[in-house]
MIVO-291502 format. One line per 10 residues: number of its first residue (from 1); their letters; for each residue x, y, z of N, C-alpha, C. Coordinates in steps of 0.2 Angstrom, whole numbers, plus 2048, in hexadecimal, padded with zeros to 3 digits. Layout:
NUM> A> X,Y,Z,X,Y,Z,X,Y,Z; ...
END
This chain:
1> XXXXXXXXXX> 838,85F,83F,837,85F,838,83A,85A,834; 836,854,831,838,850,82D,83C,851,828; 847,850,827,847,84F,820,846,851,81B; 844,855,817,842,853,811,847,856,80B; 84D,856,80A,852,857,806,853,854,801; 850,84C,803,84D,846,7FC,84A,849,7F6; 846,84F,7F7,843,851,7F2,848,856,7EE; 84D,856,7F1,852,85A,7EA,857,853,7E7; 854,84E,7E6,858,84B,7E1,855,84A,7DB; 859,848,7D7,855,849,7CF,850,843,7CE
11> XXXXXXXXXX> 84D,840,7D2,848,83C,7D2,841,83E,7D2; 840,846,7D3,83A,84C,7D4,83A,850,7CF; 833,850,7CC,832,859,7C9,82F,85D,7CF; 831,863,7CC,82F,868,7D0,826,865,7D1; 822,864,7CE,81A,862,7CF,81C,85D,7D7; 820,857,7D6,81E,853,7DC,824,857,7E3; 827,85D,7E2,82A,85F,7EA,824,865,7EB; 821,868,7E8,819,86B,7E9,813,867,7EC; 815,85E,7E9,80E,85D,7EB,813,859,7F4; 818,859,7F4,81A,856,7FB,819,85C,801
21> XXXXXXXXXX> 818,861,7FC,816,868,802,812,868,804; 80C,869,7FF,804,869,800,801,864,805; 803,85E,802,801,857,807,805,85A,80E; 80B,858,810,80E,859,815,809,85F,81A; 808,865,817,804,86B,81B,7FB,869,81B; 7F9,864,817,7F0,864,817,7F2,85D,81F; 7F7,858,81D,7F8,853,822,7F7,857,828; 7FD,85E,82A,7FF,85F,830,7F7,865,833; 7F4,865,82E,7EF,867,831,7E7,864,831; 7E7,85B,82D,7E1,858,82E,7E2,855,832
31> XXXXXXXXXX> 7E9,850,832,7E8,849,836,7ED,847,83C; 7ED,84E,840,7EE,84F,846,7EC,84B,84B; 7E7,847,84B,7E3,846,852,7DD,842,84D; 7E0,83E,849,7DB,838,845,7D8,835,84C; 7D1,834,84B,7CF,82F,851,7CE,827,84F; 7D2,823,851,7D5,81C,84F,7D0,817,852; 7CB,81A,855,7C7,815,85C,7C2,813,857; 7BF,814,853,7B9,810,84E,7BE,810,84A; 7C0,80D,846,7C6,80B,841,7C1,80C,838; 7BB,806,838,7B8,807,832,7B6,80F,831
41> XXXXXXXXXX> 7B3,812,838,7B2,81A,836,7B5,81F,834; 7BC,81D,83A,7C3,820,836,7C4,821,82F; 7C5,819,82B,7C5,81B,825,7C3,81D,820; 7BC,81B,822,7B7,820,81E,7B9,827,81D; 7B7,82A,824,7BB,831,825,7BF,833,822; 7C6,82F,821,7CB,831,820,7CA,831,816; 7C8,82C,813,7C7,82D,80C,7C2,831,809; 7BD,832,80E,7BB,839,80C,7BF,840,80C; 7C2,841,810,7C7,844,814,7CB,847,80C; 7D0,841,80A,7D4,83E,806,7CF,840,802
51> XXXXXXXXXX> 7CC,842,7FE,7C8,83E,7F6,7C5,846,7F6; 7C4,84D,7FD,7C1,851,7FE,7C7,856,7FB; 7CB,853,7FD,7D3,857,7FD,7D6,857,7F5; 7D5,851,7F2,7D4,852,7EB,7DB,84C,7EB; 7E0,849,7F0,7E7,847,7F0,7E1,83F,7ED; 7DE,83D,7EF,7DB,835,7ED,7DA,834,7E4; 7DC,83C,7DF,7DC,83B,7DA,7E4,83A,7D7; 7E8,837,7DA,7F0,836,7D9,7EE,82D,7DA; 7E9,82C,7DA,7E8,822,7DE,7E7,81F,7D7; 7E4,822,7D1,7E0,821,7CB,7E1,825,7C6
61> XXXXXXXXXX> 7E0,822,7C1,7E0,827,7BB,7D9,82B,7B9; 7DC,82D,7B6,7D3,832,7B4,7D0,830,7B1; 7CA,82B,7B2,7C5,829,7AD,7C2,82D,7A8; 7C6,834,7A7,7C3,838,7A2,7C9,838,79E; 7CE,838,7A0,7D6,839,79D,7D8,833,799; 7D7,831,794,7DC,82A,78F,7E2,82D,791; 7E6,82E,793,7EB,831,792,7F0,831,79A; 7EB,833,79F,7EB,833,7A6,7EF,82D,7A8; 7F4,82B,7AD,7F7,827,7B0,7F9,828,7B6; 7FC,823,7B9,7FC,824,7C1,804,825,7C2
71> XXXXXXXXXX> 807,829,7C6,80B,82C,7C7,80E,829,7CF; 812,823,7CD,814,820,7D4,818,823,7D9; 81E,82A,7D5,820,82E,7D9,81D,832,7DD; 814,834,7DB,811,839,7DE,80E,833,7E5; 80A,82D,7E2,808,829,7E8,80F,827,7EC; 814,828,7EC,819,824,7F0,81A,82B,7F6; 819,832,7F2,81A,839,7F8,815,837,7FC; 80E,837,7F9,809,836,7FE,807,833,804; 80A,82C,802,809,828,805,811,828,80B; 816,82A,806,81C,82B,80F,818,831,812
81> XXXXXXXXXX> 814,838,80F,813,83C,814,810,83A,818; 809,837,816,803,834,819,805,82F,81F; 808,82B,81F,80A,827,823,80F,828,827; 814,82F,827,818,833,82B,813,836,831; 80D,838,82E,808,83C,834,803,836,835; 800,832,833,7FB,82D,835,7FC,826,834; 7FC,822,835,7FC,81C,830,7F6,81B,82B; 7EE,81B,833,7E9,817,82D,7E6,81F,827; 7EB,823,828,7EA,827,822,7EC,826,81C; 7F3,824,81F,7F8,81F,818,7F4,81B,813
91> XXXXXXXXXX> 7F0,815,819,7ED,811,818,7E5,810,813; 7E2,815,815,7DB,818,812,7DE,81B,80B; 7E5,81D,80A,7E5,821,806,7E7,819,801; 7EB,816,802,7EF,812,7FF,7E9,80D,7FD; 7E6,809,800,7E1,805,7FD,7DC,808,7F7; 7DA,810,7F6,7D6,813,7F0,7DB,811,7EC; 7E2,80E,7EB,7E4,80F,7E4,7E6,808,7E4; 7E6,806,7E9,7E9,7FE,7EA,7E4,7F9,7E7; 7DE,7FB,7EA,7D7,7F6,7E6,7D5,7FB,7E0; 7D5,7FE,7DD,7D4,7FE,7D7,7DA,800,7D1
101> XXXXXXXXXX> 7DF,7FC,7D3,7E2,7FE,7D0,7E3,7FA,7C9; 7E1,7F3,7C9,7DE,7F2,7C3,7DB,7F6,7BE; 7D6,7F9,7C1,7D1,7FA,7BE,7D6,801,7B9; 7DA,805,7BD,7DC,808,7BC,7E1,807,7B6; 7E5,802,7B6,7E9,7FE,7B2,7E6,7FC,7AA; 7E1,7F7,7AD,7DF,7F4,7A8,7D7,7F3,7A7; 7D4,7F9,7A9,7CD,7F8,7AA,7C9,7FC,7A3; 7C3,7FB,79F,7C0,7FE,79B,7C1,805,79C; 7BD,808,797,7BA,811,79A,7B6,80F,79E; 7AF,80B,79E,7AA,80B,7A2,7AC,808,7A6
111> XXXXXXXXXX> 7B0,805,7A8,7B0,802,7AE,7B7,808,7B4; 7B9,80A,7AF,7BE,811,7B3,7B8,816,7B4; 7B3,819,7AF,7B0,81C,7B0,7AB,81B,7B7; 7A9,816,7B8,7A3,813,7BD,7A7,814,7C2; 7AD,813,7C6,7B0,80F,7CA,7B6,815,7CC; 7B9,818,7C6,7BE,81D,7CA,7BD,824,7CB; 7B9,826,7C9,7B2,82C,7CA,7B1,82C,7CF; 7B0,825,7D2,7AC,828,7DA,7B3,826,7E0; 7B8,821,7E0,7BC,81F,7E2,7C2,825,7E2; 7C4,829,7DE,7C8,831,7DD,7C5,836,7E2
121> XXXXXXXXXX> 7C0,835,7E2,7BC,83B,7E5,7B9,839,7EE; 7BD,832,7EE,7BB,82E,7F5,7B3,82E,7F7; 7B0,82D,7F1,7A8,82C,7F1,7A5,826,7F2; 7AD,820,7F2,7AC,81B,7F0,7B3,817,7F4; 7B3,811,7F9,7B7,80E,7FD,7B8,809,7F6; 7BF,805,7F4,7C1,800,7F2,7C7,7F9,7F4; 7C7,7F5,7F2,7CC,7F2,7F5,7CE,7EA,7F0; 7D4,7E7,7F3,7D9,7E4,7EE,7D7,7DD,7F0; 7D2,7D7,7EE,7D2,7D3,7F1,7D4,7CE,7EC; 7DB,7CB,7F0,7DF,7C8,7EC,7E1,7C2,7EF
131> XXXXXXXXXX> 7E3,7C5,7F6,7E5,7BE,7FC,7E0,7B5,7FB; 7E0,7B1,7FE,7DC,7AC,7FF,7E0,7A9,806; 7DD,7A4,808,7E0,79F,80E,7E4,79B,80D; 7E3,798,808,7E9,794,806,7EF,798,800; 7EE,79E,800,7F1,7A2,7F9,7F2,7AB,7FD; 7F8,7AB,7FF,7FA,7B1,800,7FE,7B3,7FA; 805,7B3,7FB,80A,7B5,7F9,80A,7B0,7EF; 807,7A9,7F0,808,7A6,7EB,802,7A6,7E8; 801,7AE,7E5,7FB,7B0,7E0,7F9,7AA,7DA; 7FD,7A6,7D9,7FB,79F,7D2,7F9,79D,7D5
141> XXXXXXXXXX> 7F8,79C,7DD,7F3,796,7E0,7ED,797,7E0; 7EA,79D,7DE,7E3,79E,7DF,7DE,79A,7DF; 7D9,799,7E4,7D6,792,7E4,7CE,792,7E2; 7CE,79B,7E3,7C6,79E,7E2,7C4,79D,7DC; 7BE,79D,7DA,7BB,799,7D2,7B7,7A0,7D0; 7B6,7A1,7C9,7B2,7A7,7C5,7B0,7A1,7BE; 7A9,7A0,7BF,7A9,79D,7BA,7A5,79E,7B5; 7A3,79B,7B1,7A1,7A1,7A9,798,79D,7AB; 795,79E,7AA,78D,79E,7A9,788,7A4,7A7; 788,7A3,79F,786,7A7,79B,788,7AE,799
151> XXXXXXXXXX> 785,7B3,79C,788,7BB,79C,78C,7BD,7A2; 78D,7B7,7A8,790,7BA,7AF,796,7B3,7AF; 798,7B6,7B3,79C,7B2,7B9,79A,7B1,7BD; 79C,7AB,7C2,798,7A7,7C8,79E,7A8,7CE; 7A0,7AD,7D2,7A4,7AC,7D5,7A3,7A6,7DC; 7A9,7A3,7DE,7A8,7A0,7E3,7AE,79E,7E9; 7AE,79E,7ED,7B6,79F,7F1,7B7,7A3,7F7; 7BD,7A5,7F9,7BD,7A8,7FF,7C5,7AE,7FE; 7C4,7B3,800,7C9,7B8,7FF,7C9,7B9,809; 7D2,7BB,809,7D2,7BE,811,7D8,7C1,811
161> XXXXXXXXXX> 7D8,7C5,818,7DD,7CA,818,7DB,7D1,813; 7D5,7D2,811,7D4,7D7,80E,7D4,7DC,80C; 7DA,7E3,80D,7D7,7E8,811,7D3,7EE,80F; 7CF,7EF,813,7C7,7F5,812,7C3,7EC,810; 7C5,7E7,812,7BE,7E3,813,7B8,7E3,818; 7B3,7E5,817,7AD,7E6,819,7AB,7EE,81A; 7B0,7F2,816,7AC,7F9,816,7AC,7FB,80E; 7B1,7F7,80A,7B4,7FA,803,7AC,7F9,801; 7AB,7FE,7FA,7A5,7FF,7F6,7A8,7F9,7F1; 7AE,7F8,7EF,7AD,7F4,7E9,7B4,7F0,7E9
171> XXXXXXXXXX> 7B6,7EB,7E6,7B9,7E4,7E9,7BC,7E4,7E1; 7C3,7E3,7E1,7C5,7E0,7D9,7C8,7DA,7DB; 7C6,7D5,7DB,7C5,7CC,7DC,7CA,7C8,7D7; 7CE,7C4,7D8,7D1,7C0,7D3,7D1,7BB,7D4; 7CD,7B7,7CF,7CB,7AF,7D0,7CC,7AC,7CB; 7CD,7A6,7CC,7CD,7A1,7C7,7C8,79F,7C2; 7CA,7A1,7BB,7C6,7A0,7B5,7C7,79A,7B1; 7CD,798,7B2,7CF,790,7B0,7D2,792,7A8; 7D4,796,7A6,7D7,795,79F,7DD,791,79D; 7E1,792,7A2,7E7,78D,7A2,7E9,78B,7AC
181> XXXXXXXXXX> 7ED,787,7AD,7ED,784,7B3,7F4,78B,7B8; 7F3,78A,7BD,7F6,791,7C1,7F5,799,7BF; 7FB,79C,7BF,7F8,7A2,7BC,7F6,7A3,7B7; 7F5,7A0,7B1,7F3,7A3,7AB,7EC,7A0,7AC; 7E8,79C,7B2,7E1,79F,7B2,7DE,7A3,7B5; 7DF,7A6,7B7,7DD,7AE,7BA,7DB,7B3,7B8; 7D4,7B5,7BA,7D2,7BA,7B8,7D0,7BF,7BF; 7CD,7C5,7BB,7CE,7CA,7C3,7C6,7CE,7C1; 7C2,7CE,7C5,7BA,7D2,7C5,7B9,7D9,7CA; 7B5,7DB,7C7,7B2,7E3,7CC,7AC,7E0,7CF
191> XXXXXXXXXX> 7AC,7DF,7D6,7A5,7DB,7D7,7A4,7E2,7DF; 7A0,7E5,7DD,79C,7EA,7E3,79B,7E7,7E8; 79D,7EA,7EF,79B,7E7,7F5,792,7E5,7F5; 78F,7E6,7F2,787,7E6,7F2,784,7DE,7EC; 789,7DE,7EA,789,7D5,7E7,785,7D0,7EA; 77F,7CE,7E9,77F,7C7,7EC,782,7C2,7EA; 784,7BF,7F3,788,7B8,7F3,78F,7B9,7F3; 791,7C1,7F5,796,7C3,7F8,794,7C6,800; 799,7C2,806,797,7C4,80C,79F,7C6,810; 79F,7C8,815,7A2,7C9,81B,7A2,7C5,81F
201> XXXXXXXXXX> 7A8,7BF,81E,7A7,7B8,822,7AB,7BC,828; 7B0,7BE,827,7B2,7C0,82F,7B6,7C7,82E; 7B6,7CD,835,7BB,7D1,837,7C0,7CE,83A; 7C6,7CF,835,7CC,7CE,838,7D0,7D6,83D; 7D4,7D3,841,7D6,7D7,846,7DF,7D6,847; 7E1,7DA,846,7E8,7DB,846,7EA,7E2,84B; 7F3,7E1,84A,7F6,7E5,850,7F4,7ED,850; 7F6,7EC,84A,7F4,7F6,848,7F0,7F5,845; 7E7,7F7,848,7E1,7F7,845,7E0,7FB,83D; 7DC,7F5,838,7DC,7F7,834,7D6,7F2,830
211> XXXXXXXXXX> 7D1,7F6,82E,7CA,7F2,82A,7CE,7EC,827; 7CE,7E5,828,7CF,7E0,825,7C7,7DB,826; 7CA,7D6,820,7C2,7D2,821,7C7,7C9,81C; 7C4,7C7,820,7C1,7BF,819,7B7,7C0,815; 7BB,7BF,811,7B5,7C1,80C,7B1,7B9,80A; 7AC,7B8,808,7AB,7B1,806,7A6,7B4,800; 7A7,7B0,7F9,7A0,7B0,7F4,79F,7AB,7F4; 799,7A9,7F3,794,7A4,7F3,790,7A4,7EB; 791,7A2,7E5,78D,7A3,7E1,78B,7AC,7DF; 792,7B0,7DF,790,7B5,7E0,791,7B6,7D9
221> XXXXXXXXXX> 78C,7BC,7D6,78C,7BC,7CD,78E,7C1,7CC; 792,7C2,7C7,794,7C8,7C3,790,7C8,7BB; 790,7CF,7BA,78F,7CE,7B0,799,7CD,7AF; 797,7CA,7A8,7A1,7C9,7A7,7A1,7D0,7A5; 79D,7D5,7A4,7A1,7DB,7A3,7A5,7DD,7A9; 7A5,7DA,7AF,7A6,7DC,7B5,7AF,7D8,7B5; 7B2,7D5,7B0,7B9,7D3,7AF,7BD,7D9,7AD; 7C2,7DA,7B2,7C6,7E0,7B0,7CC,7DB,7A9; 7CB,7DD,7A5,7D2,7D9,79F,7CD,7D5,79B; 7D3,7D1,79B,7D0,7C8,796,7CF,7C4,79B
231> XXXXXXXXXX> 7CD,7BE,798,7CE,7B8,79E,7D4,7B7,79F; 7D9,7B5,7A3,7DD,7AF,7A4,7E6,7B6,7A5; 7E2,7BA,7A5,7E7,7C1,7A6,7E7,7C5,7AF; 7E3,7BF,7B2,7E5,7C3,7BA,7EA,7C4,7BC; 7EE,7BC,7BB,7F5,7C1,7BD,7FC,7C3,7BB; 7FA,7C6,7B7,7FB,7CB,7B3,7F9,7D2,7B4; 7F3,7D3,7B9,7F0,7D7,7BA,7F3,7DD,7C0; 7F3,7D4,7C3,7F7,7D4,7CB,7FB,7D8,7CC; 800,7D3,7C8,808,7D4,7C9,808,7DE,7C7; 805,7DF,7C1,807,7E7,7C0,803,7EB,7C3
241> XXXXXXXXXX> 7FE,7E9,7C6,7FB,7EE,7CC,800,7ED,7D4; 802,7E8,7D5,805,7E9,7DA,80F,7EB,7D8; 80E,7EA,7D2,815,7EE,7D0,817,7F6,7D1; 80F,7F8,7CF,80F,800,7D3,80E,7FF,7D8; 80A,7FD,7DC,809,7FE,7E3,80F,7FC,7E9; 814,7F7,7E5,816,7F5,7EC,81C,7F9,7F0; 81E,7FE,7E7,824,804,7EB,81F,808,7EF; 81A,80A,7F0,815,80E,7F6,816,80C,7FB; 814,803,7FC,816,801,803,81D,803,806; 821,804,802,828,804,804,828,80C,807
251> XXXXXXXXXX> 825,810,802,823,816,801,821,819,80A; 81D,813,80C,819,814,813,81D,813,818; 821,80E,816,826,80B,81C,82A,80F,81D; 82C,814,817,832,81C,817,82E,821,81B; 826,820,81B,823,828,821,826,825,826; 822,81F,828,827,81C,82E,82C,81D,831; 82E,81B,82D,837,81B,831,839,821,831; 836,828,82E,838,82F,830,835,830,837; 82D,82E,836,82B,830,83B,832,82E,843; 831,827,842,836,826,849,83B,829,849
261> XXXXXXXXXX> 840,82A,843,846,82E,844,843,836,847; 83E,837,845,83D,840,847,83B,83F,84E; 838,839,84F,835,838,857,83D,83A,85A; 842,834,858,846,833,85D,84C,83A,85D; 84B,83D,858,852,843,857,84F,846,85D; 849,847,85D,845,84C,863,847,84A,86B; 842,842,86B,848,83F,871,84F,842,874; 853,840,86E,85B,83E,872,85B,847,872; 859,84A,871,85B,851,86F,85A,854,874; 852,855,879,84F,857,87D,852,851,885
271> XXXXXXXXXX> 850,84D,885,852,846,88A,85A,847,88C; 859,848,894,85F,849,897,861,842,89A; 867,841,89A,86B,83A,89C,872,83C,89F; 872,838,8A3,879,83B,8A8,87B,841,8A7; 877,845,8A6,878,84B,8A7,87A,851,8A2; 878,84D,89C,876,84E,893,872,84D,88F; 873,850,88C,86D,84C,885,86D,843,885; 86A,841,882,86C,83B,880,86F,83C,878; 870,841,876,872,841,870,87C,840,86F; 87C,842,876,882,844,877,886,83E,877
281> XXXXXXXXXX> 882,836,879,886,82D,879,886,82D,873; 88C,82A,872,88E,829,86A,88A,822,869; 887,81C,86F,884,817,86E,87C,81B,86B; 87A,820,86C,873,823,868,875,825,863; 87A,829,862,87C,82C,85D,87E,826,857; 881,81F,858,881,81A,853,879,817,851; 874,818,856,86F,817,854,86A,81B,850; 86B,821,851,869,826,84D,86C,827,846; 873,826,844,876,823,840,872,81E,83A; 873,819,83E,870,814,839,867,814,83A
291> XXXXXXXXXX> 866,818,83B,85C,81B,839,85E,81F,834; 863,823,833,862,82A,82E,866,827,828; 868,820,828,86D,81C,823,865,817,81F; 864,816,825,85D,810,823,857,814,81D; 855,81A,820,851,81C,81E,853,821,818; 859,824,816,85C,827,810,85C,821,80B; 861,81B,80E,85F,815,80B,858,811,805; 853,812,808,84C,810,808,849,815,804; 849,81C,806,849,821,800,84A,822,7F8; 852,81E,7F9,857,81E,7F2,852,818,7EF
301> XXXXXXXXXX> 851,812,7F2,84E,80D,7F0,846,80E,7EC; 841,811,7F1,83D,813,7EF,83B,818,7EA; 83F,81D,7E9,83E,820,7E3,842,820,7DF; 845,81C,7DE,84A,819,7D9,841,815,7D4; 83F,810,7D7,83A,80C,7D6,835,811,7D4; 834,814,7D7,82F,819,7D4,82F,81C,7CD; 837,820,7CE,837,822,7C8,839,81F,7C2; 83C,819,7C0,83C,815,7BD,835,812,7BB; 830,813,7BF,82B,80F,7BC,826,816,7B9; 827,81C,7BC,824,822,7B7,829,823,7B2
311> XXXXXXXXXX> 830,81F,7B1,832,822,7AB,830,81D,7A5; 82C,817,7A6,826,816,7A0,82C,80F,7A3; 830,80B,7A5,831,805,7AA,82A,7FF,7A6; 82C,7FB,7A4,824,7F5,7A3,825,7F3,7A8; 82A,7F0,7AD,828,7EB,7B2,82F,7EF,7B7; 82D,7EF,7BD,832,7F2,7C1,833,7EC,7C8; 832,7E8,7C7,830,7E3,7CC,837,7E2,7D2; 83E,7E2,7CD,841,7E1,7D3,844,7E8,7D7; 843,7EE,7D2,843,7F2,7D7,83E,7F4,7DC; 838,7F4,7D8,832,7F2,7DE,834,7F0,7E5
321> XXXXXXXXXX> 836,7E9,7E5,838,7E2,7E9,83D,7E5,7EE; 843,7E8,7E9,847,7EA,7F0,844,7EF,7F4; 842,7F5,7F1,83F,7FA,7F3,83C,7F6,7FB; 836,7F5,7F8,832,7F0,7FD,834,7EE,802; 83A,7E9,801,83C,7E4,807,842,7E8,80A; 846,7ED,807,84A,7F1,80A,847,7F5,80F; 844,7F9,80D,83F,800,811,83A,7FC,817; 837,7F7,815,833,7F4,81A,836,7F0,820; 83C,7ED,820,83F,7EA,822,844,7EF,828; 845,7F5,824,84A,7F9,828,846,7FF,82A
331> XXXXXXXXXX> 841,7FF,828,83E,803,82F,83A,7FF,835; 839,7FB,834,839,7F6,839,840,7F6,83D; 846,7F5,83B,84B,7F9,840,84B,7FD,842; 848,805,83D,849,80D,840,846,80A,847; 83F,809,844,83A,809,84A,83B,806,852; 83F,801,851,843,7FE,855,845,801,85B; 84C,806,856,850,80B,859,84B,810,85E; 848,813,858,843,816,85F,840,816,864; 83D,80F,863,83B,80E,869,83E,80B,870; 845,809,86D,84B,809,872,84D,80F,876
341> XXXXXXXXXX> 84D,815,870,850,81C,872,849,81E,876; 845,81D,877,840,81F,879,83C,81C,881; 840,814,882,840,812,888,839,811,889; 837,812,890,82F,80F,891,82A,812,88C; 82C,819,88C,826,81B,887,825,819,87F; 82B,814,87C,82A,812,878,826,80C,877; 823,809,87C,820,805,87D,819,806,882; 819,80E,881,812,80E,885,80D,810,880; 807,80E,881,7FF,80C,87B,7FE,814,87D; 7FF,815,874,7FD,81C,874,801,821,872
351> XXXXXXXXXX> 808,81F,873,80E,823,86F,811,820,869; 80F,826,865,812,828,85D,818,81F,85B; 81D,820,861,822,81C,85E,81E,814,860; 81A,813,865,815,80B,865,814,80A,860; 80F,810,85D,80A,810,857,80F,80E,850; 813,80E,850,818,80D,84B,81B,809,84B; 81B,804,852,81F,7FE,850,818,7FB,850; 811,7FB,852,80D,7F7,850,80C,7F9,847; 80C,7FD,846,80C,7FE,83E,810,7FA,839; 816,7FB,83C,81A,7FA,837,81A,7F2,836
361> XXXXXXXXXX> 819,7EF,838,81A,7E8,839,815,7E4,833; 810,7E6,831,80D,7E2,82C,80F,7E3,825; 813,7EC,824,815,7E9,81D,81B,7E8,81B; 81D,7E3,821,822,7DD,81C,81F,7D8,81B; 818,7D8,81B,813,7D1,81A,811,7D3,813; 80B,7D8,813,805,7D8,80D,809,7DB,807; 807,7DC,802,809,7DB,7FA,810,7DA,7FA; 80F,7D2,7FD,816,7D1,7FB,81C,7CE,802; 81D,7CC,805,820,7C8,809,826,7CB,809; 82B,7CA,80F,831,7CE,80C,836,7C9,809
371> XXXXXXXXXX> 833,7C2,80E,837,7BA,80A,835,7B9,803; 82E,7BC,7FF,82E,7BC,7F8,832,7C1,7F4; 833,7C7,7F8,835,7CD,7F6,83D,7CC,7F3; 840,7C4,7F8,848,7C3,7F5,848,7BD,7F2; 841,7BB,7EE,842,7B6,7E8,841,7BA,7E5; 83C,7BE,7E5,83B,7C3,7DE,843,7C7,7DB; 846,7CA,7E1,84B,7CC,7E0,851,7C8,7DC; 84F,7C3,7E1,857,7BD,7DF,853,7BB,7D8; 84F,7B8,7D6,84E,7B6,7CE,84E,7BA,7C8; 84D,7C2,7CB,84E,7C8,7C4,855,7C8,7C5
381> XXXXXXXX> 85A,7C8,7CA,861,7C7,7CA,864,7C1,7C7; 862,7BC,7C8,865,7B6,7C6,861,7B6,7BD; 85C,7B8,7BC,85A,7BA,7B4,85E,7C0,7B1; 861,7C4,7B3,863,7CA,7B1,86B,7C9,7B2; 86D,7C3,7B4,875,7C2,7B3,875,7BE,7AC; 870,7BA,7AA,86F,7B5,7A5,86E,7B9,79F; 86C,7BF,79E,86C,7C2,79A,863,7BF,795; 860,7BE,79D,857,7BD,79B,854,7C4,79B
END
């Protein structure tokens, strides 16, 4: 049994230690035995699954509610429990909020009403196409063009590294408007997978399967009602959707790294060694030490971030940042440990702690780098001793 003492620090209402119960028991009894072998199927499944359950309306605000907001401490439980029992549950769950989270942020009524209607209710797949080939991490390099031709936009360019590319219903794009040069020309569109002159140039394939794609538009058109903001506001847009989102990430890498400390407490506990537990080598027991430091650590981090940014926070970037690159970074250690403590089996295809280290290894990559994660950090620190 998972830890879960975190929930009595003052960083929870009584509402999210009910919702870490409910999720935790629907988890322990959907996503037991996910079938991972058709991956696009899976996640379909699973966001149905998620959107049936009703948990996929914590992704978005209520298109009926002015009033309605997203509640980053409740996605941050979901997303550690979801990725303690599954990862691509984590996964299907996180991309509903992650690609529309524009829209959520800064999108009209009609365009929340069109789009989070069906994506809450998992009627409707989404996704964050933000990446480019030459333009990962260094979002002002955008090289993709949106250009003005009468009532539309002309999109034209290449997005990759996707994720949900080539199953998502509907795409929030951010390309180049040209209002001023780097980021301030940026803007950001709702362009439906059904768009002509948007295609599926390629299935990308990674360690821990998960729907990615390169995207290409060719002269693809939008109406401009289809611009989430003003012009020259994408990133802007950016920054504060993955402002909420990237304590989640961190959120994900904390299911993680429980998971393997629960794996391994079982291990040394049960696992006989010269004629003992293995719990009984103080060489495990320093190991298991520093898994239960790493991951209390990552915790405080992440909901620290969380709730700072539910206490009405405008910009939470460099706690986001540590959150992120602490908890990602060191569960990648937990994980480690476990699969050490774990010996061949931790490296045989098809056990919980494999599937963990293949997992955990890409989100020290996506929203966010962990070597941008300690510029972000070092220049709100080097700003914040200047009294900027």
């Amino acid at each position: 049994m998972s830890d879960r003492s975190f929930l009595d620090w003052p960083f929870f209402d009584e509402a999210h230690r009910d919702l870490a119960d409910l999720v935790d028991e629907w988890a322990r009894a959907e996503l037991a035995d996910v079938d991972h072998s058709n991956v696009d199927a899976a996640c379909k499944a699973l966001v149905a699954a998620l959107g049936e359950a009703g948990w996929l309306k914590l992704t978005a605000v209520d298109p009926a509610d002015e009033t309605s907001r997203i509640d980053v401490r409740s996605l941050c439980i979901l997303r550690e429990t979801l990725a303690r029992h599954d990862g691509l549950a984590d996964f299907a769950f996180a991309m509903q909020g992650l690609g529309t989270g524009a829209i959520s942020l800064f999108g009209s009524r009609d365009q929340k009403s069109e789009w989070l209607s069906l994506t809450r209710q998992g009627k409707a797949l989404s996704a964050f196409a933000l990446s480019e080939p030459a333009s990962g991490s260094d979002v002002a390099n955008i090289a993709m063009t949106a250009t003005r031709d009468g009532d539309d936009y002309v999109l034209n360019g290449e997005k990759t590294w996707i994720s949900n590319g080539g199953i998502a219903d509907v795409y929030t794009v951010f390309a180049r408007t040209g209002e001023a040069p780097g980021a301030k020309g940026l803007s950001v569109f709702i362009v439906p997978a059904t768009t002509p002159g948007l295609k599926i140039a390629e299935r990308l394939e990674v360690v821990a399967p998960h729907p990615l794609a390169r995207l290409k538009f060719a002269d693809c058109r939008v109406p401009a009602s289809a611009m989430i903001g003003k012009p020259g506001e994408g990133f802007r847009i950016a920054m504060s959707v993955l402002d909420v989102f990237r304590s989640t990430v961190a959120a994900a890498a904390l299911g993680f790294a429980r998971r393997a400390l629960d794996e391994s407490l079982d291990r040394v506990s049960e696992r006989q060694l010269f004629g003992a537990p293995m719990s009984d080598l103080q060489m495990v027991q320093g190991h298991i030490a520093e898994m239960a430091l790493d991951v209390d650590a990552s915790a405080l981090l992440v909901y620290r971030a969380a709730w700072l940014k539910d206490q009405g926070a405008p910009r939470v970037s460099r706690e986001a940042a540590m959150a992120k690159l602490y908890a990602t970074d060191h569960a990648q250690d937990v994980i480690d440990k476990a699969v050490q403590l774990h010996g061949g089996d931790g490296v045989r295809k098809g056990h919980i702690v494999e599937s963990l280290y293949r997992e955990i290894r890409a989100l020290r990559i996506y929203e966010g780098a962990s070597d941008v994660q300690k510029v972000v950090i070092a220049r709100q620190t080097l700003a914040n001793s200047k009294g900027v």
